[in-house]
C-alpha positions in Angstrom: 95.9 -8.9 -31.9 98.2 -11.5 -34.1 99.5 -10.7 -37.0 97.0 -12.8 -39.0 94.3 -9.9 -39.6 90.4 -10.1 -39.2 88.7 -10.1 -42.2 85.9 -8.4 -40.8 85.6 -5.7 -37.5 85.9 -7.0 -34.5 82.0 -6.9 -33.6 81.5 -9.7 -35.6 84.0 -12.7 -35.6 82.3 -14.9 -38.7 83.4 -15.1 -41.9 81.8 -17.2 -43.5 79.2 -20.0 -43.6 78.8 -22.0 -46.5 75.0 -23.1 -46.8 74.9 -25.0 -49.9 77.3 -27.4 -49.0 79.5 -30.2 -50.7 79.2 -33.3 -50.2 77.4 -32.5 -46.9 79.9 -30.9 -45.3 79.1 -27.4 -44.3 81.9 -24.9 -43.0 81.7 -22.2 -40.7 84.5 -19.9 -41.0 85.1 -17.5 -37.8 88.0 -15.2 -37.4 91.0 -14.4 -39.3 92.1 -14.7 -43.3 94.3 -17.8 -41.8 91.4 -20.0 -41.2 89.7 -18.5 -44.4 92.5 -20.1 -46.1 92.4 -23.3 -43.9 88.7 -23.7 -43.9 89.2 -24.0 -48.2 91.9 -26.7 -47.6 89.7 -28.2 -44.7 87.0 -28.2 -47.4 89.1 -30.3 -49.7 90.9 -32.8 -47.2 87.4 -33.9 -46.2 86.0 -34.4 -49.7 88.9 -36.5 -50.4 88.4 -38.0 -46.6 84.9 -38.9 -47.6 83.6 -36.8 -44.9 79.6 -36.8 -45.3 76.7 -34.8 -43.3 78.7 -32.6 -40.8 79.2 -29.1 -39.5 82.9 -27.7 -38.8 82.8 -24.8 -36.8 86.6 -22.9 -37.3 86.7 -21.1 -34.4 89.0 -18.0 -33.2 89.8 -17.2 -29.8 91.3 -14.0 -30.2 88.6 -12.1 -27.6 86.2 -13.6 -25.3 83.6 -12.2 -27.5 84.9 -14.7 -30.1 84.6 -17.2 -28.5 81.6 -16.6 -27.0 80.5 -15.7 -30.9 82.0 -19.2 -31.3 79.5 -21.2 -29.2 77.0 -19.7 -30.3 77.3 -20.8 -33.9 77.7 -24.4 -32.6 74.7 -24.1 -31.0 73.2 -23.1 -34.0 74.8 -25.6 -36.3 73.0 -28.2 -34.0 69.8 -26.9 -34.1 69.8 -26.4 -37.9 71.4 -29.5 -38.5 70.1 -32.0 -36.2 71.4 -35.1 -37.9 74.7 -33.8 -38.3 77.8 -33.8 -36.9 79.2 -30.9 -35.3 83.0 -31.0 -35.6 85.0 -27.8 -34.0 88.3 -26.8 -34.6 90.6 -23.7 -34.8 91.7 -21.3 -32.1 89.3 -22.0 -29.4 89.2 -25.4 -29.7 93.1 -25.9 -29.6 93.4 -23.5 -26.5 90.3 -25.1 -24.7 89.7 -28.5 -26.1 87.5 -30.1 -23.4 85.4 -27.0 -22.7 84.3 -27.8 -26.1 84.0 -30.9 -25.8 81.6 -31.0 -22.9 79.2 -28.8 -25.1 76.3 -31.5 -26.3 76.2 -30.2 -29.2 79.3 -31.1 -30.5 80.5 -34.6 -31.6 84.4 -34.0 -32.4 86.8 -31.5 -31.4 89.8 -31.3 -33.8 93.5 -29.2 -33.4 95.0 -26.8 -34.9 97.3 -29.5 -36.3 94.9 -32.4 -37.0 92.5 -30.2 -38.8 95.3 -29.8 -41.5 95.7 -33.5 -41.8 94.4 -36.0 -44.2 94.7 -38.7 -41.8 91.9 -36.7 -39.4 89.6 -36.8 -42.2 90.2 -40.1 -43.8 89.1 -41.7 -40.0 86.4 -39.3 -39.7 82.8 -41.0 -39.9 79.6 -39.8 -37.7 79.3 -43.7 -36.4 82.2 -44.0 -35.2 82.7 -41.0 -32.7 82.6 -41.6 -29.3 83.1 -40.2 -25.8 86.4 -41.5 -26.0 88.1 -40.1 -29.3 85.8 -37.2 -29.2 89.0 -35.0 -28.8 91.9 -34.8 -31.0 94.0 -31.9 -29.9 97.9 -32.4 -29.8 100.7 -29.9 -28.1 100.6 -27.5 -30.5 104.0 -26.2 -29.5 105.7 -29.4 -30.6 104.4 -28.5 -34.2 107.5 -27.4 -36.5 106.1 -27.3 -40.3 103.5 -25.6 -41.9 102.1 -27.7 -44.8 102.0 -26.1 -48.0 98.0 -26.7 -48.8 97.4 -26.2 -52.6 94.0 -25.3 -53.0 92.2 -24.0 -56.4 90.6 -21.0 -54.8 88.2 -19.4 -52.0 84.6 -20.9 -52.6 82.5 -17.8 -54.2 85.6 -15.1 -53.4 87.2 -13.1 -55.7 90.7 -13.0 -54.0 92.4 -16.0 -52.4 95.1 -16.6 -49.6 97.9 -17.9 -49.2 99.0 -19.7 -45.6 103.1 -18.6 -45.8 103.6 -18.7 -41.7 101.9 -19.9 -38.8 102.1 -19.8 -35.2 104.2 -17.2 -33.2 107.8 -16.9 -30.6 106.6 -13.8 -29.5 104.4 -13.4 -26.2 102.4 -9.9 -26.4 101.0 -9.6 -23.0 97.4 -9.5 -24.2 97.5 -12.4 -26.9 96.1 -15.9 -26.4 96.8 -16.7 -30.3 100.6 -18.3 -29.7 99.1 -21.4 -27.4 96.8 -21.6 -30.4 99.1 -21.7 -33.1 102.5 -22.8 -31.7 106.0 -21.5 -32.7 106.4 -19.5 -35.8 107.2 -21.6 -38.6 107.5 -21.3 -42.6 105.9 -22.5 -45.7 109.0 -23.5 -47.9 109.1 -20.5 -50.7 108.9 -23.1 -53.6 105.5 -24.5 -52.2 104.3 -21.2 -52.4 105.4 -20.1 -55.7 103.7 -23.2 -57.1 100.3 -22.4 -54.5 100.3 -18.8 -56.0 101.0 -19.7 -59.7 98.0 -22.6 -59.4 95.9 -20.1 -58.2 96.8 -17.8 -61.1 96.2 -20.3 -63.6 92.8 -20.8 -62.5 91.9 -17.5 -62.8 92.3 -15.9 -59.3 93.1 -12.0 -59.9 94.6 -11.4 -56.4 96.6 -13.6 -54.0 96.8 -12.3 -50.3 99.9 -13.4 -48.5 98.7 -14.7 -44.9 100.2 -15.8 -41.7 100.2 -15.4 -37.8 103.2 -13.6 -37.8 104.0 -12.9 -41.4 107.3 -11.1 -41.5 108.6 -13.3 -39.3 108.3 -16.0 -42.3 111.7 -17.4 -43.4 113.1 -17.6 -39.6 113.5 -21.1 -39.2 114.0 -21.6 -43.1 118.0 -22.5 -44.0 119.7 -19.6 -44.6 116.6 -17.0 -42.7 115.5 -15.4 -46.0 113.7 -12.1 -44.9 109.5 -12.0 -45.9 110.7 -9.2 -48.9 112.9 -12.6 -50.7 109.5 -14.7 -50.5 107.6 -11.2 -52.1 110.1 -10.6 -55.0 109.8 -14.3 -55.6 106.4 -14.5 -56.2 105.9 -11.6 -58.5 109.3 -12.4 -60.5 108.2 -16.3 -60.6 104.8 -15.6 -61.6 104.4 -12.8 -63.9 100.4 -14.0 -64.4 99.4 -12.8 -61.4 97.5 -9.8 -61.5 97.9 -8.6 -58.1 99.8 -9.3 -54.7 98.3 -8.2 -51.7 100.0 -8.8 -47.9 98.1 -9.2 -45.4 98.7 -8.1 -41.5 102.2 -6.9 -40.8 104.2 -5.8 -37.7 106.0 -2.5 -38.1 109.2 -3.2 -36.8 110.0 -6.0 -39.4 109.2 -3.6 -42.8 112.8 -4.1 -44.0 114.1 -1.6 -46.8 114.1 -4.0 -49.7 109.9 -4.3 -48.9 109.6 -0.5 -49.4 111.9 -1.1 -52.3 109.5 -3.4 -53.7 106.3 -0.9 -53.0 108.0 1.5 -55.0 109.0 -0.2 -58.2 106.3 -3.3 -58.2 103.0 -2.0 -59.4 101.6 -5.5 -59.1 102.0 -5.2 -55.5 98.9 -3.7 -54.2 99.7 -0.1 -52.4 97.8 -1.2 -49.1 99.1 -2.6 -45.9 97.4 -3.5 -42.5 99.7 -2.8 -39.4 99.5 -4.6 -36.1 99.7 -1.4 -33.8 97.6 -1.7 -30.9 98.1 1.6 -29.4 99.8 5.0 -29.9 101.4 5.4 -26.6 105.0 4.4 -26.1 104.8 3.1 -22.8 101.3 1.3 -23.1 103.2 0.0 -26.2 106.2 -1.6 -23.9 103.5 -3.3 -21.3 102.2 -4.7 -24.1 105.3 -5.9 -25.1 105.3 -4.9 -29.0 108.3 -4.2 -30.8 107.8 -0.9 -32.0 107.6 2.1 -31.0 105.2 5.4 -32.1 107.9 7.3 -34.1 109.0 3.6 -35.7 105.3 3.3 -36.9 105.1 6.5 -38.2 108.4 6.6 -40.0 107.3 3.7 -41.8 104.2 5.0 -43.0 106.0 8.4 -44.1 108.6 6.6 -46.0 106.0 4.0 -47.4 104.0 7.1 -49.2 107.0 8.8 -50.1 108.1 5.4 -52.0 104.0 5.0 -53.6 102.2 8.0 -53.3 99.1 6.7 -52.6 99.8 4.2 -50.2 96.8 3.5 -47.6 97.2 1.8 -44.4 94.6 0.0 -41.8 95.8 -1.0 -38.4 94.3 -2.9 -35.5 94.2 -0.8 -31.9 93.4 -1.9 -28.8 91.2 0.3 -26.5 91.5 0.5 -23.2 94.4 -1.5 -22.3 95.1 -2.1 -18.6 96.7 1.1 -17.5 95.8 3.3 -19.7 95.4 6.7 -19.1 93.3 9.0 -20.7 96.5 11.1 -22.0 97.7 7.8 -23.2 94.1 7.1 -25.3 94.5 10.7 -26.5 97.9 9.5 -28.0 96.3 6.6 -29.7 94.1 9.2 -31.6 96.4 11.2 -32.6 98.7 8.4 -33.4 95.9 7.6 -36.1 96.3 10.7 -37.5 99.9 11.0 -38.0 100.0 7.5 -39.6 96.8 8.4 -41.6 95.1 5.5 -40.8 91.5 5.1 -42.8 91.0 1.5 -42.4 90.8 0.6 -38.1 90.3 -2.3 -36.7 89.1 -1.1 -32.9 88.9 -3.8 -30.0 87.8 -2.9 -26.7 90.5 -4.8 -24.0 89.2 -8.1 -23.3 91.0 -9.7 -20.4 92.0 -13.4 -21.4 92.9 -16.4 -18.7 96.3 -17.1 -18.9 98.0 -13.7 -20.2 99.9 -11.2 -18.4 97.6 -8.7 -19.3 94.9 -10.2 -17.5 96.5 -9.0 -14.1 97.3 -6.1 -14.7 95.4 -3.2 -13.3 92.3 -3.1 -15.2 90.6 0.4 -16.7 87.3 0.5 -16.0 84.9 -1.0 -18.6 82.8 2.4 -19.2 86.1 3.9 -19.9 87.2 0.9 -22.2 83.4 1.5 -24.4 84.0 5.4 -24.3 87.5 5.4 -25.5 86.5 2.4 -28.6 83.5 4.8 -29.4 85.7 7.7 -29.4 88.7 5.7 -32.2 85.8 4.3 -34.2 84.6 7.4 -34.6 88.0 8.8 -35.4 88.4 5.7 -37.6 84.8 6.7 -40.0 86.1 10.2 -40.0 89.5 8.8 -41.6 87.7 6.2 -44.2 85.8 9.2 -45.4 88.7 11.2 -46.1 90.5 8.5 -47.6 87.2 8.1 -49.7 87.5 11.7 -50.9 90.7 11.4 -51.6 89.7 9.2 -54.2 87.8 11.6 -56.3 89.3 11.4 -60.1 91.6 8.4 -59.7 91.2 5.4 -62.0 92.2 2.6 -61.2 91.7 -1.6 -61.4 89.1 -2.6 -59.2 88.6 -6.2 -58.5 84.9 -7.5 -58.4 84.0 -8.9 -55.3 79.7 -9.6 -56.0 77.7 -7.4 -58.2 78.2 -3.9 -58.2 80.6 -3.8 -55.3 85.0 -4.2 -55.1 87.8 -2.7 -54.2 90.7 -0.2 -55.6 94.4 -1.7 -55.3 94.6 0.4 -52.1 91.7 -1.5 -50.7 88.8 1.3 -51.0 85.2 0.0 -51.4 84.1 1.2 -54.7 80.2 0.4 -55.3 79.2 0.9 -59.6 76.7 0.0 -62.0 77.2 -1.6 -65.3 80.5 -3.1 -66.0 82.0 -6.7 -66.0 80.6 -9.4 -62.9 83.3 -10.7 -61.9 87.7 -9.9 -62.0 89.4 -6.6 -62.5 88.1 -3.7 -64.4 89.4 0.1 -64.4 87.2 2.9 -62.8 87.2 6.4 -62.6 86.3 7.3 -59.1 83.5 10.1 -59.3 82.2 10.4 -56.2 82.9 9.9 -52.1 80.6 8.4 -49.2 81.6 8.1 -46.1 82.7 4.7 -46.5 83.1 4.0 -49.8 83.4 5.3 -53.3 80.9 5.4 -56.8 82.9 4.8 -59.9 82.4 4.6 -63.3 83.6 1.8 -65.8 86.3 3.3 -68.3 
């Protein structure tokens, strides 16, 4: 998978779906913490636009189960909103605009690039869509900015993100995302420190770093400042915010000065999701990553040693094309030696158009056996890490009543207490997927 991690397992590909609409524009959200953030700006741009009585689906096309997820919330949309029109945009739609558009349920299909734009918004009115100009989907590879989006918040969320990076230069043999995103490109580190510190100022407790590709941000900037300069940035320019969480990295791009800023920022929540995708060197190489096992490992060794206490989640493809059953093995114990207790486990889809598609294919009783078999290592791990947790206060932030999160991203369930931002707990007990605390 990209970079940009799911907020959600893979089974289920929606986010969110706001049913008491503004203005009488409803979003569905589907996918990553990317379009979580875009849907928010999305939200605003068509307010301002004037936008009135429509649906936007925010697709992903990450698996064919997404996007099949995907049409099926379209269809929906229509029949619940009948009068309405049903705009689509995001991952799918960019990759595959005129399948979408031959859907009858849907009225407009939007880019990648357009969705971001006022101008798409400001022309948008249900009367005047027609066969015509029902698709608005540029070459997303000609794109070379990401706008920097200020946005107040995340409708009803506790913790907001942050769009730093988009798109993606590199071509893992199993990923569709990079002809939905376009080349990797950065948000200019001012526009982000003033994103972060509005954010702040209205009250959001934790900001979540997001992108495609997120360490590759600063790349195409002048002078190629590495992802750590845009970290120590934020939290020296904006000493309000609470907490600083980053979202999906790749392994081989933690530089030193990043563990550096684990060890000695305590604002900098002790959690990181790693795009892995398998623990077998050579399934590794055919997939083209740029890591290896031992690399992965290292980092999550050195990572603890610099904040003890450190957890990690990681996404892991099962059943890639070639895999052997030693090689699947390796994946599990991979898990193990990185500790691992929050996984992300997708069972290989084949996608049109990527290498990985012809590649000799495992068969698909294999593929369910050998997800069944890392999910199941991935509970055992979440309940360890939940034990773990037994005695340790800490500052969870409140994401609905009763339920939120430690810094290191545990689910912490408690009675009593504040409603709503951070509060410390003493952890008491362990479940198998989530903690009790106390208010202290």
């Amino acid at each position: 998978m990209p970079e940009a991690e799911l907020a959600q397992t893979p089974d289920s590909s929606l986010i969110s779906s706001d049913g008491d609409a503004a203005n009488g524009v409803r979003i569905v959200t589907m996918g990553c913490r990317l379009n979580a953030y875009e849907s928010e700006a999305m939200r605003k741009l068509a307010a301002e636009g004037g936008a009135q009585n429509a649906v936007i689906v925010n697709t992903c096309a990450v698996t064919n189960e997404a996007v099949r997820q995907a049409r099926q919330a379209i269809r929906r949309a229509r029949r619940e909103n009948p009068d309405a029109s049903v705009i689509v945009t995001g991952c799918a739609a960019q990759i595959d605009p005129q399948a979408f558009a031959a859907m009858p349920e849907v009225d407009l299909v939007l880019g990648n690039q357009e969705k971001m734009q006022a101008e798409s918004w400001r022309a948008l009115r249900p009367e005047g869509l027609t066969v015509e100009t029902r698709v608005r989907v540029n070459d997303i590879q000609s794109a070379r900015e990401t706008a920097g989006h200020l946005i107040d918040g995340l409708d009803g969320r506790a913790r907001a993100y942050v769009e730093v990076q988009n798109g993606c230069d590199h071509r893992c043999t199993f990923c569709i995302i990079p002809y939905g995103r376009g080349p990797s490109r950065s948000a200019a580190a001012g526009d982000v420190v003033a994103q972060v510190r509005r954010l702040a100022a209205n009250g959001v407790q934790e900001v979540v770093l997001s992108g495609v590709d997120l360490t590759s941000w600063g790349g195409d900037l002048p002078g190629t400042p590495p992802f750590s300069d845009l970290v120590r940035r934020i939290l020296t320019l904006v000493p309000e915010l609470k907490r600083l969480r980053l979202s999906s990295l790749d392994a081989s791009e933690v530089d030193d000065d990043l563990v550096r800023l684990f060890a000695n920022e305590e604002r900098l929540a002790p959690h990181l999701h790693l795009s892995l995708q398998a623990g077998d060197d050579l399934i590794l190489k055919r997939m083209k990553r740029r890591h290896l096992t031992a690399q992965a490992e290292d980092l999550c060794a050195r990572l603890r040693d610099a904040r003890p206490g450190m957890a990690f989640g990681a996404d892991l493809i099962a059943g890639f094309p070639t895999e052997t059953e030693e090689a699947a093995q390796n994946t599990l114990r991979h898990v193990e030696r990185c500790g691992l207790a929050f996984l992300h486990v997708f069972p290989f889809s084949a996608r049109v158009g990527t290498p990985a598609a012809r590649m000799p294919a495992v068969s698909g009783s294999a593929i369910k056996a050998r997800a069944a078999r890392l999910r199941a290592k991935g509970a055992d791990m979440l309940a360890r890490h939940c034990l773990s947790r037994v005695g340790v206060t800490g500052e969870v932030l409140i994401e609905r009543e009763g339920v939120g999160r430690l810094p290191d991203f545990t689910p912490v369930h408690f009675t009593g207490g504040p409603a709503a931002g951070l509060a410390p707990m003493r952890v008491d007990a362990a479940h198998s997927y989530f903690v009790s605390a106390v208010p202290v």
